[in-house]
N, C-alpha and C positions, 0 to 999 in steps of 0.2 A: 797524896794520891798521884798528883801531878811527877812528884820522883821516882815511885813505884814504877809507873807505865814507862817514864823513860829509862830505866834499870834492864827495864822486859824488852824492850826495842833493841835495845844496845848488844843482847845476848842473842836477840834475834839477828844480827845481822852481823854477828862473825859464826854465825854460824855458816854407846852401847855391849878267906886252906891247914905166957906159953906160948909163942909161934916162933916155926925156925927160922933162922937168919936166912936162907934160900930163898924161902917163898917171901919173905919180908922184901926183898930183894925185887924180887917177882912183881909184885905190886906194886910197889916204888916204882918201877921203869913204866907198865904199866899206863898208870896215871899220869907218869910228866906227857905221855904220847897221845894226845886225843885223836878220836876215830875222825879220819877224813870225811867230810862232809859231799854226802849225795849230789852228783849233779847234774842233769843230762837235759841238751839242746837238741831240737829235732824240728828243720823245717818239714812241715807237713804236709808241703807239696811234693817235694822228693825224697822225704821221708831218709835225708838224710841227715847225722850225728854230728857234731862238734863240740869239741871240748869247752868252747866258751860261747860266749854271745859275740864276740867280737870275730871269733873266726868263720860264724856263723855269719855276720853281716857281710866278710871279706870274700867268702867262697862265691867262684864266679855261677857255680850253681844255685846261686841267691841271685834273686831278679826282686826286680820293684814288684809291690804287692803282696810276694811271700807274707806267711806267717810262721812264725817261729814259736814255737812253743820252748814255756821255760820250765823243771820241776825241782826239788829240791833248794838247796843252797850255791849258787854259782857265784865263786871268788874273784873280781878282779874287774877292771874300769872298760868302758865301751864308748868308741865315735861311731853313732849311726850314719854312715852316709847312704842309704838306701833307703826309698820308703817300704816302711815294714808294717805289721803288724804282731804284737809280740805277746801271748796270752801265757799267763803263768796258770800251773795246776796244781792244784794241792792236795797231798793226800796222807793218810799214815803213814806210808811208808819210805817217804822224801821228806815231808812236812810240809811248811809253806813256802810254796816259790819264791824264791828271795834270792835277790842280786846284792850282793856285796862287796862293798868295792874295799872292802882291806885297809881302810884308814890311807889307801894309797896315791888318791884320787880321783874327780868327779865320777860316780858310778857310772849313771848315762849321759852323754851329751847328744846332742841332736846337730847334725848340719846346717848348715843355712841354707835354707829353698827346701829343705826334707820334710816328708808329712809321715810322723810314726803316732801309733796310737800302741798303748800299753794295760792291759789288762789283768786284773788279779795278780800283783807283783806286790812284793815288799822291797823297799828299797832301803840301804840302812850302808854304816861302814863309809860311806862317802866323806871325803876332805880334798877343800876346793882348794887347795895350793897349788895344782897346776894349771888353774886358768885365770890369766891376769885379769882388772877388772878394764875396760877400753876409758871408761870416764869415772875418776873416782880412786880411791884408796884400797888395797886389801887385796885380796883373790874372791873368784865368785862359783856359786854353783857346787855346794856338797853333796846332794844327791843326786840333781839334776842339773844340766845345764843348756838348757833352750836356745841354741845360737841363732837366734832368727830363721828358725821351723817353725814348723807348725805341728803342735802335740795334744794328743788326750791323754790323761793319766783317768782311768775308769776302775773302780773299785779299787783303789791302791793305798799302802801304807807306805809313808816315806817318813822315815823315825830314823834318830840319832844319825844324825849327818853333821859335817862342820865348817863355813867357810865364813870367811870376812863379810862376806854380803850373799843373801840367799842359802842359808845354812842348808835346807830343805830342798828347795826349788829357783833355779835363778831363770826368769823368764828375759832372752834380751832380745828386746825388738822385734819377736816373735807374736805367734798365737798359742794362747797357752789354755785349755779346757780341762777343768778337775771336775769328775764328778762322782761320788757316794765314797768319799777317799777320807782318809784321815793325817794331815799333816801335823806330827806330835815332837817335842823334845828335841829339837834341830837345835845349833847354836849359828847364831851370825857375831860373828866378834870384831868386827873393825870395829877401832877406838870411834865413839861418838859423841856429841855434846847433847844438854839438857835442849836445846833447841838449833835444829838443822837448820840453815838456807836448802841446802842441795841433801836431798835423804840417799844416804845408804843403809847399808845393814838388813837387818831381815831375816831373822832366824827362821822362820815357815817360809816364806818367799819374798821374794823381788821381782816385782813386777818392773821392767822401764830398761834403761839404759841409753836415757836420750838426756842431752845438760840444756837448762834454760836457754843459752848464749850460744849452743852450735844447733846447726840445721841437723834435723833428725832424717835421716833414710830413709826410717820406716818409723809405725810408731806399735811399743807391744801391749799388747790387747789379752785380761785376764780374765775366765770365766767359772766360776764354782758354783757347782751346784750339789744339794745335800752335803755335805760335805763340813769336816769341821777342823779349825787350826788353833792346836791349840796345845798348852805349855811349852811353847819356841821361845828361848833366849836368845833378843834380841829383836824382838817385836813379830809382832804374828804374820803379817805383810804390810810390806814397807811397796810400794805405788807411785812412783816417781813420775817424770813432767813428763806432758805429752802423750802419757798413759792412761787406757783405763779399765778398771774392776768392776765387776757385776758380780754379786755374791744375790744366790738364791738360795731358801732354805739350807741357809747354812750357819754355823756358828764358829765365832772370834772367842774365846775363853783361856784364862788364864795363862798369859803370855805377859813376861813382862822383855822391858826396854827401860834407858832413860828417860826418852818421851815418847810418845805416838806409842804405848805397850801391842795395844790391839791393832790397828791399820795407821801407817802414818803415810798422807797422800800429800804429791802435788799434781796431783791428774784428777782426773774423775772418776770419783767412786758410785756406785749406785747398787743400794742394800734393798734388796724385797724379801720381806716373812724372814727376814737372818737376826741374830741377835750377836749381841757385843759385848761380852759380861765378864767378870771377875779378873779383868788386866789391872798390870801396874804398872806404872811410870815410876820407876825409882829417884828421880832427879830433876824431872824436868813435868814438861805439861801434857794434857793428854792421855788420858788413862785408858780410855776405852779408844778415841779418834782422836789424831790430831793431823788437822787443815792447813797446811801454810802456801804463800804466795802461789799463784796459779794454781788451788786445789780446788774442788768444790764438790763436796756430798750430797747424795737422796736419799734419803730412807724414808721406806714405803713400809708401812703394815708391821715395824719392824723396832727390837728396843735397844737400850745402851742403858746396861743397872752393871750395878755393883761392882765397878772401875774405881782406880784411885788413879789419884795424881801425886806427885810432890808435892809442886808450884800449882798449876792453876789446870783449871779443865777438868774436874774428876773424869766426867764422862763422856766430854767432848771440849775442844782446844783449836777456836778458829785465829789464824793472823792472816788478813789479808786474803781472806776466804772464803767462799759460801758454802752454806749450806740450807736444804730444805726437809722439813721432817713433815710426813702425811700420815696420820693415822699412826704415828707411832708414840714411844714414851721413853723420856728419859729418866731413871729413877735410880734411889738409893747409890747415888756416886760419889766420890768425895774427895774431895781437895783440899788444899792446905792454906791459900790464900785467898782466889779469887774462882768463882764460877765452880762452886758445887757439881751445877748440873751441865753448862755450857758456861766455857768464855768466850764470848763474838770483842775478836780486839782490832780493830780496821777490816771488815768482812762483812756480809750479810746472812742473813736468817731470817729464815722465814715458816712456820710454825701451822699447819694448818690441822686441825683436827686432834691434834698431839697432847702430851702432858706432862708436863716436867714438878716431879715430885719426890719427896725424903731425900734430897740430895742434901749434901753439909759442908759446913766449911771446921776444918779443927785448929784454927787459928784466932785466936778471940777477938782479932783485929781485924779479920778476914771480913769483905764484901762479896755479897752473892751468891746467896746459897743456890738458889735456881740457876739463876743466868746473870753474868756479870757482862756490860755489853757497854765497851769503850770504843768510844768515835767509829762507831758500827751502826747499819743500819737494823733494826728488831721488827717484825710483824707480826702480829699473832691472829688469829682468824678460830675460832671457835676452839680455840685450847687453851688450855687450864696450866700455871703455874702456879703450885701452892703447897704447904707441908713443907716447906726450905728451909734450912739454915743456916745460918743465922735469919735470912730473909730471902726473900722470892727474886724479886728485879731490882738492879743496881746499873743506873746509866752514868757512864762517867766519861770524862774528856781528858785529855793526855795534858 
């Protein structure tokens, strides 16, 4: 056991297709030519037309505050420098307001110091290869890219987007508010290991853009509420240092990653009434949450089931982390080595009211089916661990 945990250390820290030929003819041309796609912008103050969103934000007859209405299908990438407000409408005979950025680059980005809020939009088509990342590997921001604004995304769908980090949504340094929104299918593809030091990637989003070791400007702040993230390659959101997330009623599901599948932090997180269920960790730890150095979770009234792991953590994956669960439950999670339900591996936990249950391990060597908790501190206060396997609590030292 004693080689084990220094194996796990050691990864941790170098650290995702009869008629005449004519008409045959006819047809053929036809169908190679699809019907151009509906699209019309109207700020609805001066009730003036522009053929995009972008020449819409550039017209000197756009002033801060305007709202822009979006309808149909509108092709091609937007820098907001104006505070807007930008309401998509949907109807049969445009379909759903949807901004599409053409696989050509970030759909919307956001200024630094801009306050835009966005309404009833689908966001899709987006590829972050034209915005480097400032700390870090890859490009960032496929759908979105938050350059230290401040944003609401309000009933929005932001699906199939693609960048190195923040497939979805890349908040940097910013404020960033989602709320009754659905972030689905995004991919984050920067090369990742089984276990970060420093998190990138982030297929639904990326909260942060501040490194341990340099002083932060600013620091970015994520807020969801009802809202749900869910099937993103590359982890659901990734939550980097000096940041932090507030998820309310809302749900993490089925997203996978090498580690950290559902949220992997090193900031602070804090779950109320939200759930964290059906992620994978294909490689590494962390199935539903994973904590490392400067991270620290709350969940309140709130569960973490049916996550996997590779390595260790089905359902939650603490190093050098805290966490505190109230009123909630960890259940049916499952791992491959260590901590079923929770690993606490140099961190603390603290467990009040909660219950960690049918979590497993599928390793017949494997310790912890509830909570594996090395050279960690454990509390438990009127909650229940039990139904584990192979077993419940497992304290071990490095």
């Amino acid at each position: 056991m004693r080689l084990l945990g220094k194996m796990r250390w050691a990864l941790f820290g170098l650290l995702c297709a009869g008629v005449m030929p004519g008409a045959a003819s006819l047809v053929s041309t036809a169908s190679a030519t699809p019907p151009k796609a509906k699209c019309l912008i109207v700020n609805q103050r001066t009730d003036l037309r522009y053929p995009t969103l972008q020449a819409a934000n550039d017209a000197a007859e756009t002033v801060a505050g305007d709202t822009v209405m979006v309808k149909g299908t509108c092709v091609g990438t937007t820098i907001l420098g104006k505070n807007l407000n930008i309401v998509g409408k949907s109807n049969p005979g445009f379909g759903v307001a949807t901004l599409d950025g053409d696989n050509t680059g970030t759909v919307v980005t956001v200024s630094p110091g801009i306050r835009v809020e966005i309404t009833g939009v689908k966001i899709t088509g987006g590829n972050g290869n034209s915005v480097t990342v400032i700390h870090g590997a890859g490009n960032s921001g496929g759908g979105v890219f938050n350059n230290a604004g401040s944003l609401v995304l309000s009933n929005m769908v932001v699906t199939g987007n693609t960048a190195g980090n923040g497939g979805g949504i890349y908040n940097f340094l910013g404020s960033l508010t989602v709320i009754d929104s659905t972030v689905s299918d995004n991919i984050g593809n920067t090369q990742e290991t089984p276990l970060e030091f420093v998190s990138y990637q982030g297929g639904g989003i990326f909260n942060g853009g501040c490194h341990p070791f340099i002083e932060c400007s600013s620091q970015a702040a994520l807020t969801i509420t009802n809202s749900t993230i869910t099937h993103n390659a590359g982890g659901g959101i990734v939550n980097g240092y000096a940041a932090s997330l507030a998820l309310e009623n809302s749900t993490v599901s089925n997203n996978t990653a090498m580690a950290g599948a559902g949220i992997r932090t090193q900031g602070q997180v804090a779950l109320s009434s939200s759930a964290i269920t059906g992620n994978t960790a294909t490689a590494g730890s962390g199935g539903g949450l994973l904590a490392v150095r400067f991270g620290a979770a709350t969940l309140t009234n709130s569960s973490v089931s049916g996550n996997t792991a590779a390595a260790d953590g089905g359902g939650i994956a603490l190093f050098l982390a805290g966490l505190t669960l109230t009123n909630s439950t960890v259940a049916a999670n499952t791992a491959t080595h260590h901590g079923g339900g929770i690993l606490n591996s140099g961190g603390g936990a603290w467990l009040t009211n909660s219950t960690v249950t049918g979590n497993r391990l599928t390793s017949p060597d494997g310790r912890g089916g509830g909570i594996y908790n090395e050279d960690a501190g454990l509390n438990l206060t009127n909650s229940t661990v039990v139904g584990n396997i192979p077993d419940d609590i497992v304290f071990a030292s490095l």
